[in-house]
C-alpha positions as CSV (number, residue, x, y, z in Angstrom):
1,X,-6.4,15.3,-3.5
2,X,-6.0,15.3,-7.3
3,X,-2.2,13.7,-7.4
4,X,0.1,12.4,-4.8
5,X,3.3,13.8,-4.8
6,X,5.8,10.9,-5.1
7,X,9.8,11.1,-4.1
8,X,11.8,8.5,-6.1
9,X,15.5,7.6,-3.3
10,X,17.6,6.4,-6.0
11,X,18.0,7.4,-9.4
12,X,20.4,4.5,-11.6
13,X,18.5,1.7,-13.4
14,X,15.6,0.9,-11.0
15,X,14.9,4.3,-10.0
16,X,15.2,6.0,-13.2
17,X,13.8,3.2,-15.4
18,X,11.3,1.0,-13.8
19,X,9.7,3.4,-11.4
20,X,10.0,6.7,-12.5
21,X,8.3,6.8,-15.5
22,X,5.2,4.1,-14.6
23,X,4.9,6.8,-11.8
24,X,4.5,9.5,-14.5
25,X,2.5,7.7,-16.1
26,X,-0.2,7.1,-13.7
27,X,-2.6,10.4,-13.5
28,X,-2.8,10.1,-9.9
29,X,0.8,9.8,-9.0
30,X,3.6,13.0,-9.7
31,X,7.2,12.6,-9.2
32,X,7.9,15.5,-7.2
33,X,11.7,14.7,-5.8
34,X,14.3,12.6,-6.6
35,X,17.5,11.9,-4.0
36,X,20.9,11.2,-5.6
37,X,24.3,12.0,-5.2
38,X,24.8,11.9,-8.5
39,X,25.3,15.0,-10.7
40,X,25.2,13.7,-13.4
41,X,21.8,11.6,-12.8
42,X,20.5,14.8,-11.2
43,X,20.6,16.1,-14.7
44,X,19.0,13.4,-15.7
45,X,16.2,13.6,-13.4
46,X,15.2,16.9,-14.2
47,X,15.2,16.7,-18.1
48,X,13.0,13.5,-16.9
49,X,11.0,15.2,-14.7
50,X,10.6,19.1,-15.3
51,X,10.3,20.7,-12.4
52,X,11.4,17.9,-10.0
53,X,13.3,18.5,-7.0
54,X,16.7,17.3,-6.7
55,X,17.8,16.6,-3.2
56,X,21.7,15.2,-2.4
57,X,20.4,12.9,0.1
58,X,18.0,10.7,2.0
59,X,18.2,13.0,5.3
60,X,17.6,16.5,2.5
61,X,14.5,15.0,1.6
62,X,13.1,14.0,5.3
63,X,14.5,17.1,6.9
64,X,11.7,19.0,4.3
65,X,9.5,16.4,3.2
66,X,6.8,19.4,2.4
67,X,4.7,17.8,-1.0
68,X,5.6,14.0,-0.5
69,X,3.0,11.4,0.2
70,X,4.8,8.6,-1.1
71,X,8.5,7.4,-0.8
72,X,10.0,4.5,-3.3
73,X,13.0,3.1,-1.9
74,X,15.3,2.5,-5.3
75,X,18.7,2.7,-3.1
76,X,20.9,-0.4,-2.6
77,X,19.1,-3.4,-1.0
78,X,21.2,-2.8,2.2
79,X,19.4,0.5,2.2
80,X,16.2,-0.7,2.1
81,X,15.2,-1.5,5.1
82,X,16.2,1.5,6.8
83,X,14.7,4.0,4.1
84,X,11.3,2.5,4.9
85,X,11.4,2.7,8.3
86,X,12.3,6.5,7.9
87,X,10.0,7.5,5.6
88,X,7.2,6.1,7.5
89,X,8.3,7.6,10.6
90,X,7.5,10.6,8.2
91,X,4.1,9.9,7.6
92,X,4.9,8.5,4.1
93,X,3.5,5.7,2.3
94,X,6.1,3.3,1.2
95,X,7.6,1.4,-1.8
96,X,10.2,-0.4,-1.4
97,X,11.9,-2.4,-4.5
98,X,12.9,-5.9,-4.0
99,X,14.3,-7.8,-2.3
100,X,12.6,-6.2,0.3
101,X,15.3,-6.3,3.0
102,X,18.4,-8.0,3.3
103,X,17.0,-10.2,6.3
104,X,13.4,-11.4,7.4
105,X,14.2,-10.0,10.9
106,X,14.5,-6.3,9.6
107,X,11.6,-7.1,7.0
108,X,9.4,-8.2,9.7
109,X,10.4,-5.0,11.5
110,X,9.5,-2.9,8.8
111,X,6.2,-4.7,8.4
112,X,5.5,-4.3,11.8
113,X,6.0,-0.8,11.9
114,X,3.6,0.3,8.8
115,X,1.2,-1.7,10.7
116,X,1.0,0.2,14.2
117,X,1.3,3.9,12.1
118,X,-1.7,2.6,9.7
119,X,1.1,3.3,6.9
120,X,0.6,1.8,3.4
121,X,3.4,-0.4,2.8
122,X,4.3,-2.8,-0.4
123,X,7.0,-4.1,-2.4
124,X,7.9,-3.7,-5.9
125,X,7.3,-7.4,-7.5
126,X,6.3,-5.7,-10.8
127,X,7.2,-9.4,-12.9
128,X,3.9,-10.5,-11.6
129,X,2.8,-8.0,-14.9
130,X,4.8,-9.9,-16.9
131,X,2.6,-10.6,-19.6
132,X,3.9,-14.2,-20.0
133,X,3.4,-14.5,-16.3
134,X,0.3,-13.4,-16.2
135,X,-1.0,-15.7,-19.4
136,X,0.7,-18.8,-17.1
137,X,-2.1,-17.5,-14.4
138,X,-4.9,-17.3,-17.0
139,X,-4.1,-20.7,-18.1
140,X,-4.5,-21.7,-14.3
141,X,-7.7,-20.3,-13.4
142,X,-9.1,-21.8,-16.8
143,X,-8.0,-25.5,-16.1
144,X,-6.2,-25.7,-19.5
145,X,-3.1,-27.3,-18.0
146,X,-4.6,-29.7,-15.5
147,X,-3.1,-30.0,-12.1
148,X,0.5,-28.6,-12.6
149,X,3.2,-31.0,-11.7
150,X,6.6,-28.6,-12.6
151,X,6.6,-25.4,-12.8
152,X,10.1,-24.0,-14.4
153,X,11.4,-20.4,-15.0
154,X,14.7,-18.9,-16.3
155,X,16.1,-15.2,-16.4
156,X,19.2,-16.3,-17.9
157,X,21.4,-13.8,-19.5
158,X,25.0,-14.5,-21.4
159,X,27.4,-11.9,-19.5
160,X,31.1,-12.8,-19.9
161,X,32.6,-9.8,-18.6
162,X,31.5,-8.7,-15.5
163,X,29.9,-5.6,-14.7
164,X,30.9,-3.3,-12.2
165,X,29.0,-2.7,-9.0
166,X,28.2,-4.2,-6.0
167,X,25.9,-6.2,-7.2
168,X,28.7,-8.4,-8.1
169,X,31.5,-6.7,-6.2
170,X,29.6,-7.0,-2.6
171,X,28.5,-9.5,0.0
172,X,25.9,-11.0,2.1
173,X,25.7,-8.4,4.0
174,X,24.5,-5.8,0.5
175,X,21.9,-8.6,-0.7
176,X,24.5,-8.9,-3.8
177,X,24.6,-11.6,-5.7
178,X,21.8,-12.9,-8.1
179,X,20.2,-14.7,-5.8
180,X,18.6,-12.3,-4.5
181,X,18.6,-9.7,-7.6
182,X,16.8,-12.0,-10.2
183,X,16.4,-15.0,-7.4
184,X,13.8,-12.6,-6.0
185,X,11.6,-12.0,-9.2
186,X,11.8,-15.9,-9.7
187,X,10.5,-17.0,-5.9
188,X,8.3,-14.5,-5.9
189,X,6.3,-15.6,-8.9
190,X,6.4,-19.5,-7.7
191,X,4.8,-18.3,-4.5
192,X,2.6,-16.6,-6.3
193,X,0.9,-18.8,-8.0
194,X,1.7,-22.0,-5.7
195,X,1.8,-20.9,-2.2
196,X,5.2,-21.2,-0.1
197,X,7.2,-24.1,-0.3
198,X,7.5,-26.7,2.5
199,X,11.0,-27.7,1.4
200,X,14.2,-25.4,-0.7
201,X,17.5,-27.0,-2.2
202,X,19.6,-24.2,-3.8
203,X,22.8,-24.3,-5.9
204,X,24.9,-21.4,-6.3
205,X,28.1,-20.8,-7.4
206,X,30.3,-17.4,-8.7
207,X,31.4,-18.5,-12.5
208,X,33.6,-15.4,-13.5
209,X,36.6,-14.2,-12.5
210,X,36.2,-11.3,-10.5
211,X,33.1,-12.0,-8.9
212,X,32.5,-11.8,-5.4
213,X,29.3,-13.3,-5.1
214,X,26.8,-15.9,-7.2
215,X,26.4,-14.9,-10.6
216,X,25.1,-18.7,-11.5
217,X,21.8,-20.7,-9.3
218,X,19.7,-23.2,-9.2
219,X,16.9,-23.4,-7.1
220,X,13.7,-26.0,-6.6
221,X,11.0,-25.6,-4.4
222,X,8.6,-28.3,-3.1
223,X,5.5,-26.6,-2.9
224,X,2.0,-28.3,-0.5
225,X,0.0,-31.0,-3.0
226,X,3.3,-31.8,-5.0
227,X,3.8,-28.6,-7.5
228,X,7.6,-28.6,-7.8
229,X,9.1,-25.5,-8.7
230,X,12.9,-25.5,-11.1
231,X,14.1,-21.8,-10.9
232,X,17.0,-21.0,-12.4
233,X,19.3,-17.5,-13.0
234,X,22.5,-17.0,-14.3
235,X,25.0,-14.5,-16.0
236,X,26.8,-17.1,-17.8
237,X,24.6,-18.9,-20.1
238,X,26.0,-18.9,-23.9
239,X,22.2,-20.7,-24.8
240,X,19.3,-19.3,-23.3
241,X,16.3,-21.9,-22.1
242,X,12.6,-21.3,-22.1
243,X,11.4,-18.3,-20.0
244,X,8.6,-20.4,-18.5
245,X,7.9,-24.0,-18.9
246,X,4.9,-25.4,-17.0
247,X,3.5,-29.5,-17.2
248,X,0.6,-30.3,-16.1
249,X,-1.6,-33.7,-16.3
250,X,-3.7,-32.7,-19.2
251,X,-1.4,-30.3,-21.1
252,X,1.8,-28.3,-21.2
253,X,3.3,-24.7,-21.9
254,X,6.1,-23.2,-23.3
255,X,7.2,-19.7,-24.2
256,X,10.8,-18.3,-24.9
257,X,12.3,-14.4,-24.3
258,X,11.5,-11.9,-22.0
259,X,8.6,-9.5,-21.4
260,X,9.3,-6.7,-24.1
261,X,7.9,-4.0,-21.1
262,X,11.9,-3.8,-19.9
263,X,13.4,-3.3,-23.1
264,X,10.6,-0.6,-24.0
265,X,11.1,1.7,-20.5
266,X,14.7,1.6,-21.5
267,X,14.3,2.9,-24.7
268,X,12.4,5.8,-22.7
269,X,9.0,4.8,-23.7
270,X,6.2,5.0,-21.7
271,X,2.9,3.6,-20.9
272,X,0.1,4.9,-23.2
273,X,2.8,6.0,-26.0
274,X,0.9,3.4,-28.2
275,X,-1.5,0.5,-28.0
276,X,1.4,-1.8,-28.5
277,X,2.5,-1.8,-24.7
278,X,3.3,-4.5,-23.4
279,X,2.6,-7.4,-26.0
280,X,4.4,-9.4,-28.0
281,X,3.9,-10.4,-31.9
282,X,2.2,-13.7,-32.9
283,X,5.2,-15.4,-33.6
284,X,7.1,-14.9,-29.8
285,X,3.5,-16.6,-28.7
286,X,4.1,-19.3,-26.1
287,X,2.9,-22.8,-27.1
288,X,0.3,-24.6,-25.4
289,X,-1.1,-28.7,-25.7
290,X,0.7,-32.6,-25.4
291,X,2.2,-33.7,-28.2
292,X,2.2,-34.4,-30.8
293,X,-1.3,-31.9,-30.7
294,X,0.2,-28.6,-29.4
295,X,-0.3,-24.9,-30.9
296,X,0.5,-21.4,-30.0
297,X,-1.4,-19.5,-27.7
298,X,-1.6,-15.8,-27.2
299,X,0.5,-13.8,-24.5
300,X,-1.8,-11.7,-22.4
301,X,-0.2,-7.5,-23.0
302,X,1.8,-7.1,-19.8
303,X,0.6,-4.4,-17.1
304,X,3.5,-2.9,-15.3
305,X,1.6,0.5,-14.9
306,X,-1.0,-1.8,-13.1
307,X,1.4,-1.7,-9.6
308,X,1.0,1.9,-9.8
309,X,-2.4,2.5,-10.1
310,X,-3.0,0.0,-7.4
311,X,-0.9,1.5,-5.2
312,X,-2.8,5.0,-6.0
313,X,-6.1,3.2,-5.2
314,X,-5.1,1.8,-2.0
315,X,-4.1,5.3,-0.8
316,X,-7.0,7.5,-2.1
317,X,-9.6,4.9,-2.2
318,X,-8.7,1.7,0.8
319,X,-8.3,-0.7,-2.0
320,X,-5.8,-3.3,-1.2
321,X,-2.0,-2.4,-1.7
322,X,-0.6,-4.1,-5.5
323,X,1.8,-6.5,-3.6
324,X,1.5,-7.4,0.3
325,X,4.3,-7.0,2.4
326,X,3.8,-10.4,4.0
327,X,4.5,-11.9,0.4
328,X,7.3,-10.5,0.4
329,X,8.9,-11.2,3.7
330,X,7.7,-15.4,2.6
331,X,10.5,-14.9,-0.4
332,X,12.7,-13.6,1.9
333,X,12.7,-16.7,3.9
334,X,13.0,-18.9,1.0
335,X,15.8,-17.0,-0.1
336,X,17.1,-17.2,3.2
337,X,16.7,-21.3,3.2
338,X,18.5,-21.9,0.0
339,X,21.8,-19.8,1.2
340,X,21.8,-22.2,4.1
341,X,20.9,-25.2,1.5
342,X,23.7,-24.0,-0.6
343,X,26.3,-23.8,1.8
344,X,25.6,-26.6,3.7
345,X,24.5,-28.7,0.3
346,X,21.2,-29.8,1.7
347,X,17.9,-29.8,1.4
348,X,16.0,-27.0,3.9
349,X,12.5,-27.8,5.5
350,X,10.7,-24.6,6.0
């Protein structure tokens, strides 16, 4: 098998932005169909995607799923769940963008399932290529910082006016709300490099008029050996803090913006247009030492193509999948424990 032929469920922002074209961009991966209702973004796909198949909807694509190895679940979260367990009833290896599931019980399920059918199964936490993330690791494994005390990181945008959608239109019961939109990206990363917390204490609260659900959060973590993680997201922040800020006992690091690999896909560029991908210039280095001693230090390129050619390798080659499902369904229950903490305004043990 030269390709694997790869239908995209979903076709706004993360389907048509983030997924899409890494996909085509990976030699071993094709985008072969695309489900939307959308006639417009039906147009869209096949200008994207010459040749594509366009299919109306999630039961067109499994009633004839003829040329599809892999399904990527880009629906609405409440969707996400169910997708997944369909496609690998189908035989289908499976992406499924975060959050994962709205609940751990039908995240568990879904685990479960890929697990008796031999199915490969992960979940899209493509911000562990972050290039800033990823220097914050470097600097880990080299023992530059010393034994981290607080870890904290922002996705903090300054949104006045409300979009429309339900991700800020909808409830619990959709995953809406940036908790679990930007939340996600943030626990997901802590875990990552920390391990799961053994305590959560959440703030959230809905700032704008109009909004249904949070658009503001904080979040800390108390992670085993004393690592305490500050996470924060919010739609309504006029001065934007430092993407990552991370003190340890023998040094610190700081870096401001956001991984330019976002801003690029939008544009409709493309992994491999250019040697630039992915980095940043000299002077949006991060800045690493104590003071007063303290100096910039180079932001590794990010590597968002890198979840795609790790999920080819763990279906034509057994390597391990890019992101294990189990990692997944841990952020779930933290996101899970800081609801609870924020409602009932205390701190959750988990």
């Amino acid at each position: 098998m030269s390709s694997l032929g790869v239908a995209v469920i979903g076709y706004g922002l993360a389907g048509a932005v983030f997924h899409a074209p890494l996909i085509a961009a990976e030699p071993r991966l094709q985008v072969v169909a695309v489900v939307t209702g959308s006639a417009e973004r039906a147009e869209q796909a096949r200008r994207d995607h010459p040749g594509v198949r366009v299919v109306p909807d999630a039961d067109a694509l499994f009633a004839d799923p003829a040329g599809i190895d892999v399904v990527v679940v880009a629906a609405p979260n409440r969707t996400h769940a169910e997708l997944a367990l369909r496609a690998l009833g189908a035989g289908l290896a499976v992406v499924v963008d975060k959050p994962f599931a709205v609940t751990t019980a039908e995240a568990a399920a879904v685990i479960r399932y890929a697990a008796d059918a031999g199915r490969v199964l992960t979940v899209f936490h493509n911000r562990r290529w972050d290039g800033d993330f990823r220097t914050i690791g470097r600097l880990l494994d080299e023992g530059r910082l010393g034994a981290v005390r607080r870890f904290e990181s922002r996705f903090e945008r300054w949104r006045p006016v409300p979009k429309s959608g339900w991700r800020e239109s909808g409830t619990t019961a959709d995953a809406a709300g940036i908790l679990y939109d930007l939340g996600s990206h943030l626990v997901d990363q802590a875990l990552a490099l920390f391990g799961p917390p053994t305590a959560v204490y959440c703030e959230l609260d809905s700032r704008r008029p109009g909004v249904s659900t949070d658009d503001d959060m904080f979040l800390a973590l108390t992670h085993p050996g004393g690592v305490r993680s500050h996470l924060w997201a919010s739609a309504v922040a006029p001065r934007l803090g430092p993407r990552f800020r991370v003190l340890g006992e023998k040094a610190g690091y700081e870096v401001h913006g956001m991984d330019p690999q976002e801003a690029a896909l939008r544009e409709g560029r493309r992994p491999g247009d250019g040697k630039s991908w992915g980095t940043v210039a000299p002077d949006r280095y991060g800045i690493l030492g104590a003071d007063p001693e303290a100096a910039a230090f180079p932001t590794l390129p990010g590597d968002y193509l890198a979840f795609y050619s790790a999920l080819a390798a763990a279906i034509l080659d057994g390597a391990p999948v890019p992101v294990d499902p189990v990692d997944a369904l841990t952020g779930l229950r933290v996101l899970e424990a800081a609801r609870e903490s924020a409602a009932s305004e205390t701190v959750m043990r988990i």
